[in-house]
C-alpha positions as a LaTeX table, in Angstrom:
\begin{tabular}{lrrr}
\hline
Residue & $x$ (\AA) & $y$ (\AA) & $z$ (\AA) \\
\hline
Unk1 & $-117.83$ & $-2.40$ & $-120.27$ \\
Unk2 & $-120.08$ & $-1.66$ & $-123.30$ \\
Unk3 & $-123.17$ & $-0.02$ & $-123.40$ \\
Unk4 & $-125.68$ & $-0.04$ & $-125.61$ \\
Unk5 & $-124.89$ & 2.79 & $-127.54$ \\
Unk6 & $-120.73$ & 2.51 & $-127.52$ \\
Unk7 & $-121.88$ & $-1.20$ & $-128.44$ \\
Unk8 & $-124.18$ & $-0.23$ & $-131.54$ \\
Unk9 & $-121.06$ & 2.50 & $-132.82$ \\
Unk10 & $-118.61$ & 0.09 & $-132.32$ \\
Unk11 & $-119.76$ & $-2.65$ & $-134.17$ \\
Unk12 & $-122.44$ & $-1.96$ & $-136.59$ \\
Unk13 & $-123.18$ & 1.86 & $-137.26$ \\
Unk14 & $-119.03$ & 2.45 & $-137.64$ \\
Unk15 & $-119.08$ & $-1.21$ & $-139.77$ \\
Unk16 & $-121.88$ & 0.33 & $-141.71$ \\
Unk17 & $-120.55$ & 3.66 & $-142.70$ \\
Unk18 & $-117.19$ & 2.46 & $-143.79$ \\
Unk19 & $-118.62$ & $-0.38$ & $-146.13$ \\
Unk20 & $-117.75$ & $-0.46$ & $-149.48$ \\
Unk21 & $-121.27$ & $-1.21$ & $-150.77$ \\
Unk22 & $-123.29$ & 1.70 & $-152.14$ \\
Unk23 & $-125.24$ & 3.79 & $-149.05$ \\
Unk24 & $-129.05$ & 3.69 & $-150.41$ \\
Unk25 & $-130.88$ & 5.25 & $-147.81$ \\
Unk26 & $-131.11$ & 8.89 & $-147.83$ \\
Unk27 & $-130.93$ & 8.82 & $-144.03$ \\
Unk28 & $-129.77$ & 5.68 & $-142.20$ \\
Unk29 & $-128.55$ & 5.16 & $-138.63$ \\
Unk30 & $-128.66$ & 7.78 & $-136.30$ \\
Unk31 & $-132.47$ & 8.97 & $-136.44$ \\
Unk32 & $-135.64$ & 7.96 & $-135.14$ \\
Unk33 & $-136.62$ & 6.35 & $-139.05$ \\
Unk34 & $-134.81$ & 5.24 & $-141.62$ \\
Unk35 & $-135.62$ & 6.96 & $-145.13$ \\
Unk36 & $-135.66$ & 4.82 & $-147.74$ \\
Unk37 & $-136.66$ & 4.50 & $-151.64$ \\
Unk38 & $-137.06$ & 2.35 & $-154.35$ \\
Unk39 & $-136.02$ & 3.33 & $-157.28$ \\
Unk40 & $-137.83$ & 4.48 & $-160.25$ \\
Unk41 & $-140.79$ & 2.31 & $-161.41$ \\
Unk42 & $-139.95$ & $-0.24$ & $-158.87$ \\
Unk43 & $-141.27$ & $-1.70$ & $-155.77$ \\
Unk44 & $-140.16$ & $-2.43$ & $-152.14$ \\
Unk45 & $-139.99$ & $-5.89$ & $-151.27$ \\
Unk46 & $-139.63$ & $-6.26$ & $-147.31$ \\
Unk47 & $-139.18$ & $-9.06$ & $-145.19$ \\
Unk48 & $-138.47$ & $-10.22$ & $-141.70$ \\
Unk49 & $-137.37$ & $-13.38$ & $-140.23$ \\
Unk50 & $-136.61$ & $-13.69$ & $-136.65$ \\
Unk51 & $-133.97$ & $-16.61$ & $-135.12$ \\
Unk52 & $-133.87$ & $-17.75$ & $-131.81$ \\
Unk53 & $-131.97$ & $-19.32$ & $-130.18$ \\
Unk54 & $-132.14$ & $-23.10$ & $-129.45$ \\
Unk55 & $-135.28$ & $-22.96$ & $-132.14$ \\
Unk56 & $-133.54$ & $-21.84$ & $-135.17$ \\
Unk57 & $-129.40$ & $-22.14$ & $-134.43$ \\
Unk58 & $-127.93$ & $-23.93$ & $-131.42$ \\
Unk59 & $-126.18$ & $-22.58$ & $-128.84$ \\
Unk60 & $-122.69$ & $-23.56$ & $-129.71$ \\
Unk61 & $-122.44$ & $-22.48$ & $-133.11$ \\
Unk62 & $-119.77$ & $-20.10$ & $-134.33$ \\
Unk63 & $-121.07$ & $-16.24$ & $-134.01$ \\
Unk64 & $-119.41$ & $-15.07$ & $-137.46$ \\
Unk65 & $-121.64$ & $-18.09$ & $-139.09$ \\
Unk66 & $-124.83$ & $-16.81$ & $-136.77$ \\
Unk67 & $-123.99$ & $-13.14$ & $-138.42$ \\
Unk68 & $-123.53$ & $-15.06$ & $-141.60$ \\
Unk69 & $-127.36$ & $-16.87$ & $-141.58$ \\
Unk70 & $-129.46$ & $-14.27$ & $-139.91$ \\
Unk71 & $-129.09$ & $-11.62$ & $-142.80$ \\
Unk72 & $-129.08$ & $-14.98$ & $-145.69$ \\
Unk73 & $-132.62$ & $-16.31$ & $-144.34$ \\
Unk74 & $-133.79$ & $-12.60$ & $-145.12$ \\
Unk75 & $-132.16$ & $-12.25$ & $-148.51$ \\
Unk76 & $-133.35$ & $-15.69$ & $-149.78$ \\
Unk77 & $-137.05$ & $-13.99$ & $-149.48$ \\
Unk78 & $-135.88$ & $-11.42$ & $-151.43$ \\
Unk79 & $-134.35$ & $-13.86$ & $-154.31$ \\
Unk80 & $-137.67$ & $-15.65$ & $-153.93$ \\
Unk81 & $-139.32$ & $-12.63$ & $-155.65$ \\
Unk82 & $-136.91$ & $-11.70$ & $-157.61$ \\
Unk83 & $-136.08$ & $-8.63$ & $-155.82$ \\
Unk84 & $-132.58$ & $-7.25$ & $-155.51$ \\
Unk85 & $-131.12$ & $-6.14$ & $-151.94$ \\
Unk86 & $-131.28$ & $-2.50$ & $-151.01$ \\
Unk87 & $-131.24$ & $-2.11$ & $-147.32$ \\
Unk88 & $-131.91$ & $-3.98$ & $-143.50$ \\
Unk89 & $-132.69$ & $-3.73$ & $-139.95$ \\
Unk90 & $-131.01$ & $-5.33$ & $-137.09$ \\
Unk91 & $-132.96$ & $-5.97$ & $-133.79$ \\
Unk92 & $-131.43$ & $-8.31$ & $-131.47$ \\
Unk93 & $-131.35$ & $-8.97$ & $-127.58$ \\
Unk94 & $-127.95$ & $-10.38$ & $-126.21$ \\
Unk95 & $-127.44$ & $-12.42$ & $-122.76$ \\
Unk96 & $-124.28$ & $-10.23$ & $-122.60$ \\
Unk97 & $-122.28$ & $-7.62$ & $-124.35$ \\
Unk98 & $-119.21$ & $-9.36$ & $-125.33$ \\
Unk99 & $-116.71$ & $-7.94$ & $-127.67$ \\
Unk100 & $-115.37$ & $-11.14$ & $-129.03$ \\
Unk101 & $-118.15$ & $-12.70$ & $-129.82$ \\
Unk102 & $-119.96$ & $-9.53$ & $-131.63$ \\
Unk103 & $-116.50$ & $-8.84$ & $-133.38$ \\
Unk104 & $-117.28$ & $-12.12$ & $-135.33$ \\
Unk105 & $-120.72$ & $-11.79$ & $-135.32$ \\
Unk106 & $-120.50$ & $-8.30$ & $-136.93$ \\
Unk107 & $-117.90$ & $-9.62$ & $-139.29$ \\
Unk108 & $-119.98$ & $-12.19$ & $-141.18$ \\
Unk109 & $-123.21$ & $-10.16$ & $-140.76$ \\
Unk110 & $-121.20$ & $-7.71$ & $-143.03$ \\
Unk111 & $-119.67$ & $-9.83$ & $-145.54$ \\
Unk112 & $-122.46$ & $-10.86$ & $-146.65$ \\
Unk113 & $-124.65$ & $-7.93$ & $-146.25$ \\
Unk114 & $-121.27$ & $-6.09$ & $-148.67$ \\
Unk115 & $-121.30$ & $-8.91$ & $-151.46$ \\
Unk116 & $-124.77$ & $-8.19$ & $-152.30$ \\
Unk117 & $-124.69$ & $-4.54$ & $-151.90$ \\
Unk118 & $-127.21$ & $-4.34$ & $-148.88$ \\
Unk119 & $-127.02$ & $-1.45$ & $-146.70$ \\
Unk120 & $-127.78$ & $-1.71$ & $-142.53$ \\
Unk121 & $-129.63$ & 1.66 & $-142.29$ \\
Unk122 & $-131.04$ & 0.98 & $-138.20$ \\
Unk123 & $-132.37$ & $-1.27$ & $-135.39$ \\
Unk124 & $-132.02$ & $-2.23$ & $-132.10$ \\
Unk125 & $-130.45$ & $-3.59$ & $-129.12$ \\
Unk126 & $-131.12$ & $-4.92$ & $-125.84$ \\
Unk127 & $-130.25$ & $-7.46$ & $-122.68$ \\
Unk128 & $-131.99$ & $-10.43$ & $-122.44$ \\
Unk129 & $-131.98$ & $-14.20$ & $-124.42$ \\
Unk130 & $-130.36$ & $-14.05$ & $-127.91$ \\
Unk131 & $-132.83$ & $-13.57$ & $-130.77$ \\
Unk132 & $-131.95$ & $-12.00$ & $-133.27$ \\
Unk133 & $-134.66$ & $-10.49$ & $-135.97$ \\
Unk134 & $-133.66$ & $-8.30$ & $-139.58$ \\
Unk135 & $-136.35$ & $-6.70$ & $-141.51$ \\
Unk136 & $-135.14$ & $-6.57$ & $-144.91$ \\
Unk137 & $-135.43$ & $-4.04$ & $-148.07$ \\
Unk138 & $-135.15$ & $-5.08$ & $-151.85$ \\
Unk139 & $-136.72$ & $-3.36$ & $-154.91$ \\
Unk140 & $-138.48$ & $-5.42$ & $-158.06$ \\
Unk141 & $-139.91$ & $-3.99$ & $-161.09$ \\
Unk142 & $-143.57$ & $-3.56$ & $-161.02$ \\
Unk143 & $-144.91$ & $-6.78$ & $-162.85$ \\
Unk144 & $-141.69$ & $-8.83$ & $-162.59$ \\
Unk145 & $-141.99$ & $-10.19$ & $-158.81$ \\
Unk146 & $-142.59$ & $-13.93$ & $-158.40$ \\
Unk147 & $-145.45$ & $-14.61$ & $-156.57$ \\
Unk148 & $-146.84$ & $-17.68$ & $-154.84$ \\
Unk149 & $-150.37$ & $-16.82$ & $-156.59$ \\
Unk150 & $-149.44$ & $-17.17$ & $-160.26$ \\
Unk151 & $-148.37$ & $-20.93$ & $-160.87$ \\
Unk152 & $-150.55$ & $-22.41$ & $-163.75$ \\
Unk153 & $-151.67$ & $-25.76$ & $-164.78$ \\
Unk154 & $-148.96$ & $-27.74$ & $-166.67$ \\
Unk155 & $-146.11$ & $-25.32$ & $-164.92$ \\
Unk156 & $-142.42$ & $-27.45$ & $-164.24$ \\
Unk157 & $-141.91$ & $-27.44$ & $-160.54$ \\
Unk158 & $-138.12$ & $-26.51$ & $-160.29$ \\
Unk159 & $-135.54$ & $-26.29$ & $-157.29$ \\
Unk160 & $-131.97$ & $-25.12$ & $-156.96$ \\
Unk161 & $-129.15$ & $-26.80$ & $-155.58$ \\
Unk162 & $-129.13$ & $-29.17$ & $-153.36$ \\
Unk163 & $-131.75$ & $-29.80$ & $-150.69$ \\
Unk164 & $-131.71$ & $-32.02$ & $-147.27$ \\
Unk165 & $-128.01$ & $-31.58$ & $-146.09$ \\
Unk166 & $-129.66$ & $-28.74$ & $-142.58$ \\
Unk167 & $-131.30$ & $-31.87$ & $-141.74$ \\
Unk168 & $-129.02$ & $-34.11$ & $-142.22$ \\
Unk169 & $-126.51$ & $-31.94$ & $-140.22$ \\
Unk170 & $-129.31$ & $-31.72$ & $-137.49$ \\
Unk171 & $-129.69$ & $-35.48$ & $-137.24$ \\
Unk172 & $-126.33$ & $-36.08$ & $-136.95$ \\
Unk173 & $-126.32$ & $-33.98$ & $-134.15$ \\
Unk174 & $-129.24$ & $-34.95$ & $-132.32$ \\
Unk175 & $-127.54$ & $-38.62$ & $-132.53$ \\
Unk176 & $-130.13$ & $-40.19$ & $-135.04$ \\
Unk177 & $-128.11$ & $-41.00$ & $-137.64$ \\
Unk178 & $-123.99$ & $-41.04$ & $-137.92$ \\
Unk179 & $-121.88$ & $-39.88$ & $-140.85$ \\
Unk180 & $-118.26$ & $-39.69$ & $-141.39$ \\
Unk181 & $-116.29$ & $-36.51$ & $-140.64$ \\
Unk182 & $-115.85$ & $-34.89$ & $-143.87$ \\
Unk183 & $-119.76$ & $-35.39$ & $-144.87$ \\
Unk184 & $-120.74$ & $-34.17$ & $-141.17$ \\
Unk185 & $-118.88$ & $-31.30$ & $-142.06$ \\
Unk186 & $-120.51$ & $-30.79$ & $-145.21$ \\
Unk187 & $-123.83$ & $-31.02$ & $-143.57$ \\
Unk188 & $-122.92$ & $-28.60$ & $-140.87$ \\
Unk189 & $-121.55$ & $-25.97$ & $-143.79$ \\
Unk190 & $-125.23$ & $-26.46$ & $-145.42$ \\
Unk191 & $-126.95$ & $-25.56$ & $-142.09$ \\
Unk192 & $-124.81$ & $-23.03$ & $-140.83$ \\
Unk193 & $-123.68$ & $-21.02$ & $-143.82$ \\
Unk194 & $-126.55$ & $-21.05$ & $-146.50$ \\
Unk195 & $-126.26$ & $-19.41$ & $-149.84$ \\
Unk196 & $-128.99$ & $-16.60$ & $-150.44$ \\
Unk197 & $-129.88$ & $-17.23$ & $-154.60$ \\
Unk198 & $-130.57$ & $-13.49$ & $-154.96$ \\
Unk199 & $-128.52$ & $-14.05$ & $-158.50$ \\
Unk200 & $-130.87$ & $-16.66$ & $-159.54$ \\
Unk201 & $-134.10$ & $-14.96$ & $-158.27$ \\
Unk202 & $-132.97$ & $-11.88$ & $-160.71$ \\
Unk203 & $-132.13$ & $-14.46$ & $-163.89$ \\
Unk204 & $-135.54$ & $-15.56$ & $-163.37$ \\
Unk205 & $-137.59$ & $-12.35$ & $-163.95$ \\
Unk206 & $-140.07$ & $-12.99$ & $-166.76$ \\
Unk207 & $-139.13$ & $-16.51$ & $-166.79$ \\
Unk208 & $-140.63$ & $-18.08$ & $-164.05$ \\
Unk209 & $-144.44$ & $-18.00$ & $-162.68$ \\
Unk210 & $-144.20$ & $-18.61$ & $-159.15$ \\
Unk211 & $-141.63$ & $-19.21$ & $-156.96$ \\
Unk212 & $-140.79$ & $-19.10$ & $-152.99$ \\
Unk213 & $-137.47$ & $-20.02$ & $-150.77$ \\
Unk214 & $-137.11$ & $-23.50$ & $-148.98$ \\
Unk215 & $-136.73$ & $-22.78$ & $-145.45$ \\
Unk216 & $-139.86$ & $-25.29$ & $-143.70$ \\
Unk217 & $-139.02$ & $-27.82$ & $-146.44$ \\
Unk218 & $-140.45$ & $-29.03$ & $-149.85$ \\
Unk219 & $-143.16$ & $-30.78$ & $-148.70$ \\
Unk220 & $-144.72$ & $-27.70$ & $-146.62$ \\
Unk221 & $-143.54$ & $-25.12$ & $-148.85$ \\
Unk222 & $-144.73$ & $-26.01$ & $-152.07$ \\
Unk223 & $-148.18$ & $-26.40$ & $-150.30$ \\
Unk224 & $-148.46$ & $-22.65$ & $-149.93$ \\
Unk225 & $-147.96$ & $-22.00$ & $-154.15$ \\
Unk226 & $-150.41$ & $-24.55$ & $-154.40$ \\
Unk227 & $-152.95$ & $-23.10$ & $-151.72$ \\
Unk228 & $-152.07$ & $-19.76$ & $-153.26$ \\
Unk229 & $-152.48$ & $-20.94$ & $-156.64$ \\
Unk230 & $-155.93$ & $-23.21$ & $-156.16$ \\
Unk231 & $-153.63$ & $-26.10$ & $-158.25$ \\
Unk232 & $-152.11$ & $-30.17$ & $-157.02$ \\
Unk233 & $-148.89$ & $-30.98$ & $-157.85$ \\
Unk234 & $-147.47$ & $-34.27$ & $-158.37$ \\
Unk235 & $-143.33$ & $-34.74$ & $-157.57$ \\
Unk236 & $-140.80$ & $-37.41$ & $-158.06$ \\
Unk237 & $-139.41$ & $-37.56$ & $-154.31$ \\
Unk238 & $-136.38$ & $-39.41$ & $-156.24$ \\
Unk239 & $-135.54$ & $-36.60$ & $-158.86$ \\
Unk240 & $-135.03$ & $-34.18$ & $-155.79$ \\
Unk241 & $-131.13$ & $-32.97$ & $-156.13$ \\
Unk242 & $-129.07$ & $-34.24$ & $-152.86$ \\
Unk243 & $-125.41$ & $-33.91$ & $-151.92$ \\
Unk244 & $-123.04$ & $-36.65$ & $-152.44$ \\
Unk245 & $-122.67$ & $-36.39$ & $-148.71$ \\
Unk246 & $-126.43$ & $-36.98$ & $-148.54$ \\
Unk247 & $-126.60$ & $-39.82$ & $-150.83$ \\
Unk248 & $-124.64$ & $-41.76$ & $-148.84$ \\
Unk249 & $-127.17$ & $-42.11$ & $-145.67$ \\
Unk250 & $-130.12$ & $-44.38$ & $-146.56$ \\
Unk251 & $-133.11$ & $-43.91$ & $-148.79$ \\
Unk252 & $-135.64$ & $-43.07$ & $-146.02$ \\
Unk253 & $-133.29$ & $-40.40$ & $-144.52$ \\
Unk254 & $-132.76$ & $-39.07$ & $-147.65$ \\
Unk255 & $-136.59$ & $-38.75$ & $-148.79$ \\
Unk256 & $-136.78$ & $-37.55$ & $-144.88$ \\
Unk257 & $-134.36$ & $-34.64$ & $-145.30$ \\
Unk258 & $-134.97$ & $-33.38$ & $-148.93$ \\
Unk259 & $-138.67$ & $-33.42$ & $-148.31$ \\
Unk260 & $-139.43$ & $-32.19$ & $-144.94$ \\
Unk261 & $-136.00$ & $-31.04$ & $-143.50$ \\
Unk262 & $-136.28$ & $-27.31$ & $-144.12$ \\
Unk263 & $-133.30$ & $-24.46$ & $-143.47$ \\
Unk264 & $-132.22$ & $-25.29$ & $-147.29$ \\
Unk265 & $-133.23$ & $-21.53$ & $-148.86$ \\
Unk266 & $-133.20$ & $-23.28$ & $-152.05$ \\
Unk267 & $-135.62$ & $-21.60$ & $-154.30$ \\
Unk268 & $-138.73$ & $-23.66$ & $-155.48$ \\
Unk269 & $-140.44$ & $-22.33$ & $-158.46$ \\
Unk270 & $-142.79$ & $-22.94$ & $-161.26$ \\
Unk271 & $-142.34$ & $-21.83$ & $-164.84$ \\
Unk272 & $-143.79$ & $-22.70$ & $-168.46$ \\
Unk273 & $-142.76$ & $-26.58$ & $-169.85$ \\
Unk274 & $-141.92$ & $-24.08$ & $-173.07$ \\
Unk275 & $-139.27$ & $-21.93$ & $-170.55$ \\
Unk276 & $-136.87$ & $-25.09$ & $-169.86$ \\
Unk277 & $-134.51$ & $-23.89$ & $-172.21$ \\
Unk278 & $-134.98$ & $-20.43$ & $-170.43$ \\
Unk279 & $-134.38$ & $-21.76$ & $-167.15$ \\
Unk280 & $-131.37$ & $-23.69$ & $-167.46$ \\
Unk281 & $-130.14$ & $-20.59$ & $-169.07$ \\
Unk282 & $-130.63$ & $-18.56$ & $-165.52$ \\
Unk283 & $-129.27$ & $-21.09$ & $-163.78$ \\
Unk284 & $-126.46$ & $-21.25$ & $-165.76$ \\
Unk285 & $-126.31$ & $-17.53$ & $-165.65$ \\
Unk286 & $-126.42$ & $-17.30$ & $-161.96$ \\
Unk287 & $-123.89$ & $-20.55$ & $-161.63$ \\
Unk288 & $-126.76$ & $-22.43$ & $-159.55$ \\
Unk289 & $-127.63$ & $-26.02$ & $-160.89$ \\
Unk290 & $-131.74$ & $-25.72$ & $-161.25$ \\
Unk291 & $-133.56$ & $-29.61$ & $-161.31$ \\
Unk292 & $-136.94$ & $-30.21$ & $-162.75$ \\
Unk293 & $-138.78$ & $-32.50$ & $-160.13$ \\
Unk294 & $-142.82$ & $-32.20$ & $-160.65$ \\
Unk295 & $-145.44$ & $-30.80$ & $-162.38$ \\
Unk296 & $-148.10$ & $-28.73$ & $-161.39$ \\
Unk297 & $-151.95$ & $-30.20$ & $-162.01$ \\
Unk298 & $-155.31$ & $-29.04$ & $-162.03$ \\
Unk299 & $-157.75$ & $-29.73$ & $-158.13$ \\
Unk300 & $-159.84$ & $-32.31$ & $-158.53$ \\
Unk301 & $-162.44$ & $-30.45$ & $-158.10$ \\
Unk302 & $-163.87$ & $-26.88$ & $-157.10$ \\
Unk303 & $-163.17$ & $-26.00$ & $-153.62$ \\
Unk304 & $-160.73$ & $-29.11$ & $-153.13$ \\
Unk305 & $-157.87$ & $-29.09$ & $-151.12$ \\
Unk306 & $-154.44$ & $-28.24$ & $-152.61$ \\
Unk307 & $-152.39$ & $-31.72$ & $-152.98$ \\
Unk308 & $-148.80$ & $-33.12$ & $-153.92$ \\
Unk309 & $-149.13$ & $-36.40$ & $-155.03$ \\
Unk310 & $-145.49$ & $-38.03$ & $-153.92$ \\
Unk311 & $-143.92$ & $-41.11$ & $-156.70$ \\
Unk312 & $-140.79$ & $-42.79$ & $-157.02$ \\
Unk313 & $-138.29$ & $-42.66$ & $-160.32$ \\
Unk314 & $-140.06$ & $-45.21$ & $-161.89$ \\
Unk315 & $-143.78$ & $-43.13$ & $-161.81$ \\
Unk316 & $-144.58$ & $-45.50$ & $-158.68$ \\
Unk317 & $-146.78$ & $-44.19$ & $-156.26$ \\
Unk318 & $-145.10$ & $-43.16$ & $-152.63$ \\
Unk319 & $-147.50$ & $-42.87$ & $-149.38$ \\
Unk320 & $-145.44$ & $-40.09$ & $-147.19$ \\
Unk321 & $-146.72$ & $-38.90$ & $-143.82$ \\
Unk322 & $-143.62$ & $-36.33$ & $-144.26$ \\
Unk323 & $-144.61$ & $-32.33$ & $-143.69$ \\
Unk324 & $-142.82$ & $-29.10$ & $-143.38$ \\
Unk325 & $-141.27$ & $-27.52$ & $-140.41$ \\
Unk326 & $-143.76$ & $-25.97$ & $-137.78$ \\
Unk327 & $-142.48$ & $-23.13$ & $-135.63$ \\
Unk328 & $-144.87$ & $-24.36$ & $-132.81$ \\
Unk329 & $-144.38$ & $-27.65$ & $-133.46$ \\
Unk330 & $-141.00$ & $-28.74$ & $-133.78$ \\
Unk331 & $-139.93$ & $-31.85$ & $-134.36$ \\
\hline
\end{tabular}
């Protein structure tokens, strides 16, 4: 049977030490801390996302994809502010210590963690429901994080990839919409394993303004650069990139899961109308399509109320109820 400790060796402090990524930390697992440093003229960038279970994954889904997604929610933050991965953290309680399923667990937690050089340097481990929570470690140059605060009046509103297809995957599962086999599949890829744009967050240094990661969806997160910011935005709900899989439910589903579906960690960003040239450039760079889909616009007045001001392709005017994901209040 395995114990905490033979459990912690086996599969993550051994894992660890014989990845191929380079060790960071001047003192990782073993002691009470961590010790950890940026380097030169650079800052730490730390995040932490907790997932729980039957809130943020369901129970069936495959543990290697679980391992996969818990350490990608934490580096999108990172490629939201243009950071690039040093180290993480892994706390987590389990129902049970089984050896099968943290084999696979373990297995995509460090693939992914090894493609983008990030080093586990410590956490924790207990009995009880599965959660699972990383605190993350990346480093960006003094003046060259992107920050919620600095979009501008006139900024592009830009998103990568494709956005709606978590929903979509969701819906399909709950039973309120069908799909055929080959797009549920895509929709279930999108949910379980997303793509952290660390590579795209790093082309866009000095580029763009202000930028964060799509987890709630659009409609909720681009309300916080805005609220940050003191700016409106208005958005062409139509211009928003889908999925082929996607485009094949109806309209309202589609405006349903691109704008409020959340779990895309797409990034969302601002930057200069005189930077398009720029940006297409980093997405190209990073081999991540980027779409132009709003504008941001001055409040209508002092001490107004951020706004996004929904339209159609044709500049038409769109009344949405749609918001974000709330952690308390579910849909």
């Amino acid at each position: 049977m395995l114990s905490e400790f033979s459990l912690i060796e086996r599969f993550f402090a051994r894992r660890a030490s014989d990845s191929t990524y380079p060790q960071r930390a001047a003192l990782g697992i073993g002691d009470d801390c961590a010790l950890l440093a940026p380097p030169a003229g650079e800052m730490l960038a730390i995040s932490t996302d907790m997932l729980v279970e039957g809130r943020h994954f369901l129970p069936d889904v495959d543990p290697k994809a679980l391992g996969h997604k818990a350490l990608a929610v934490n580096l999108s933050d990172l490629a939201a502010m243009g950071a690039k991965p040093l180290a993480f953290t892994l706390a987590f309680s389990l129902p049970k210590a089984d050896a099968d399923w943290l084999s696979a667990f373990s297995d995509g937690l460090f693939d992914l963690a090894e493609r983008h050089g990030c080093e586990l340097i410590g956490g924790d481990t207990t009995g009880g429901p599965l959660n699972l929570c990383i605190t993350v470690f990346g480093s960006v140059p003094t003046q060259s994080a992107l920050r919620r605060d600095a979009a501008q009046r006139g900024d592009d509103i830009w998103v990568s990839g494709t956005l709606g297809d978590a929903r979509a995957s969701l819906g399909v599962q709950r039973g309120e919409w069908s799909a055929d086999a080959s797009d549920t599949a895509t929709f279930r890829r999108a949910m379980e394993l997303p793509e952290p744009r660390i590579a795209l967050g790093l082309a866009l240094r000095g580029v763009a303004r202000a930028a964060l990661d799509i987890s709630d969806g659009l409609a909720g997160d681009l309300m916080h650069i805005l609220e940050r910011s003191h700016l409106n935005a208005t958005v062409d709900a139509d211009a928003l990139p889908r999925s082929d899989a996607l485009r094949r439910l109806s309209t309202d589903i589609q405006r349903r899961c691109t704008i409020a579906g959340g779990d895309d960690y797409e990034l969302c960003f601002t930057a200069p109308a005189s930077a398009r040239g720029a940006v297409v450039a980093a997405g190209q760079q990073a081999s991540v399509p980027v779409t132009r889909v709003g504008t941001i616009t001055p409040l209508d007045s002092a001490g107004a109320v951020p706004t996004i001001s929904w339209h159609d392709a044709s500049g038409a005017p769109l009344t949405l109820t749609l918001q974000g994901f709330d952690h308390f209040h579910a849909e």
